[in-house]
Every structure is written in structure tokens, then in C-alpha cells.
C-alpha angles and dihedrals in degrees: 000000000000127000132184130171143185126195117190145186089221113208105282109048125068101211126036113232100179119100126186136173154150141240152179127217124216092272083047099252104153116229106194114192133189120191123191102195125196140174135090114354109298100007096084085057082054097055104045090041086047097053094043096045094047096037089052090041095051089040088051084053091052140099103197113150101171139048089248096059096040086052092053085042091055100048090050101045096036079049096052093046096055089054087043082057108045091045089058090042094058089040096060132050102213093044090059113136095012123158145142142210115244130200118170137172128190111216118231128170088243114012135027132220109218130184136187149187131166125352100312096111147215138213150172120217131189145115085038088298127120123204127198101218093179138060120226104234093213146132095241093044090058088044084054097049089045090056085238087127135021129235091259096052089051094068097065097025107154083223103049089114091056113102141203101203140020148167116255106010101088139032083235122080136183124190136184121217135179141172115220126183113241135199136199086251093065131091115200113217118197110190140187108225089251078083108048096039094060098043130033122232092262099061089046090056090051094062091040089055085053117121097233140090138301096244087048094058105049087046084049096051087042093051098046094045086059085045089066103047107293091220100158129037106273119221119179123174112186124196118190108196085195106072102060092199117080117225 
């Protein structure tokens, strides 16, 4: 398969504090991770870099060959790195109140792992269909699923940056996991919420259905994200089952 990702400042803020990245494990399964940090200036750099970098180095160190090892994996490292990364943020004064979204997907030929906590998102998309994998832990989103908001109102809520649940602020975790069929024909998207606060789903699926490259889309999904504002950093990680070599 073939995997590209972008990660960018966007035009409002001064530091990036997404980090995204792949890797293989020793039987060649592919575990893909996006982090959207946040916290006091630099220490949401340090969160999300923290989780990527420990969850691929730990993946690279694996032998998992089946969904159900990989979901056991995941709940135990996901569950080791929040505790990495409160203990650093209690150690260290200017790393206090540090945290970071995760989704992750592990990348089988005909299924897909995927974990999530907090608003970074994940989605399948094929057969001009496009598929939300994950749930938004979110104030907004619970205000959505009460019928407190509407939908509409959900787009330009005051507290959309406000989250339920995170890696790395608390001793408690809470993580979502699922298990999806995939087909050649699909492409996997993992997303920082800079981009899905500046476009709707629709218009993500647009450029996905797009007859060009890889490359090209996730160019295409950064730049329009920065057209419409950029206020947040965009970080977009593509997947295409259909070409078999990664790139």
C-alpha cells in the first residue's frame, strides 16, 4: 500500500504540535499514528511526539500477525504511554498539563485496527463512500448525541476545542478500538481536527474521489484547509489499499 502524510503549522498558530508517522513491524503489518498535542507552548510538541515516536518504536519491535493481537497490543501500549507522559508531565514544570489526542490504525490486507482518543479522526473511504471510524470525544460531540445542539450549531460551538477524553492528562484512560473490513478499492484517512474543522466531510470526500495521486490529495486536503483560514495546525495521513507497494 501507499502512504503519504503532511503535517502543517497552518496560518494562525506559531509552533506545530501534530505529529504523525508509519511503521512496520517485524512480519511487515503497517501501524500508522496521528497526535494532536496540546498544553503550554512547546509541551504539546512534546505529547503528541512522545506518543508517535514510543508507539512506532514499540510496533517496529513487534511480531503481530492478527487484529486480535494488535487490539490487546494497543490497549496496553496506548495504556503505557499515557502513563510515560503524565509522569513527565508531573516531573517537569514547564510540561504541566501536557496531553495529546491519538488515532491509530493498524493496516491489514483485509481489515483494519483502528484507536482513538480524543477529536483527531479516522475514516474509510471507497466506492465513492466515505465512512467516520472514529468518535470525537468531545464536549460538543456529547452535546450533539444529547440533542442539546444541532448539528448546525456544532460547526461554530465556543467550546469545540474543549475535549472528554485525552492521552496523557490523567492516570484513567479510556480508548476506543474497532476492527473494519477493508478492500483494495479503499483508501484510510487519519486526520487532526485543523483539518476537519475547516472543511465538511463532503468536501473531503470530493478531493478523495479525485482521480490523482496520493501525493496530490493530501496536498490538496492541506491546502484547502489553509484557504479557509488554517487556524489550527493540518495533519493529514492518507493510506491507499490499492497500490500494494509503499511508498
Amino acid at each position: 500500500m501507499q502512504i503519504v502524510f503532511h503535517s502543517d503549522i497552518g496560518k494562525i498558530r506559531k509552533n506545530n504540535q501534530d505529529y504523525a508517522g508509519h511503521f512496520k513491524n517485524k512480519k511487515g503489518i503497517t501501524l500508522a499514528v496521528v497526535c494532536d498535542g496540546m498544553g503550554g507552548h512547546k509541551a504539546g510538541d512534546v505529547a503528541s511526539e512522545m506518543a508517535v515516536s514510543h508507539l512506532g518504536h514499540a510496533w517496529e519491535e513487534s511480531q503481530l500477525t492478527t487484529s486480535e493481537e494488535v487490539t490487546k497490543w494497543m490497549l496496553k501500549h496506548i495504556s503505557i504511554e499515557n502513563e510515560r507522559i503524565v509522569g513527565k508531565s508531573n516531573q517537569y514544570s514547564d510540561l504541566d498539563g501536557m496531553g495529546t489526542t491519538l488515532v491509530a490504525a493498524a493496516l491489514f490486507d483485509s481489515e483494519i485496527v483502528i484507536a482513538n482518543i480524543g477529536d483527531s479522526r479516522g475514516y474509510l473511504y471507497g466506492n465513492d463512500k466515505m465512512l467516520q471510524l472514529t468518535e470525537d470525544h468531545s464536549l460538543v460531540n456529547e452535546l450533539l448525541k444529547s440533542g442539546e445542539i444541532s448539528s448546525e450549531a456544532a460547526v461554530n460551538h465556543p467550546r469545540k476545542n474543549v475535549l472528554t477524553r485525552s492521552l496523557g492528562v490523567s492516570a484513567e484512560i479510556d480508548i476506543d478500538i474497532a476492527i473494519f473490513p477493508v478492500g483494495v478499492e479503499n483508501s484510510l484517512l487519519l486526520c487532526s481536527d485543523g483539518l476537519t474543522n475547516m472543511l465538511s466531510d463532503n468536501e473531503i470526500k470530493e478531493i478523495l474521489k479525485e482521480p490523482i495521486s496520493v501525493d496530490l490529495k493530501v496536498e490538496k486536503l492541506v491546502s484547502l484547509a489553509n484557504e479557509r483560514g488554517g487556524i489550527d495546525n493540518i495533519t493529514v495521513l492518507l493510506a491507499n489499499f490499492a497500490t500494494r507497494e509503499e511508498q
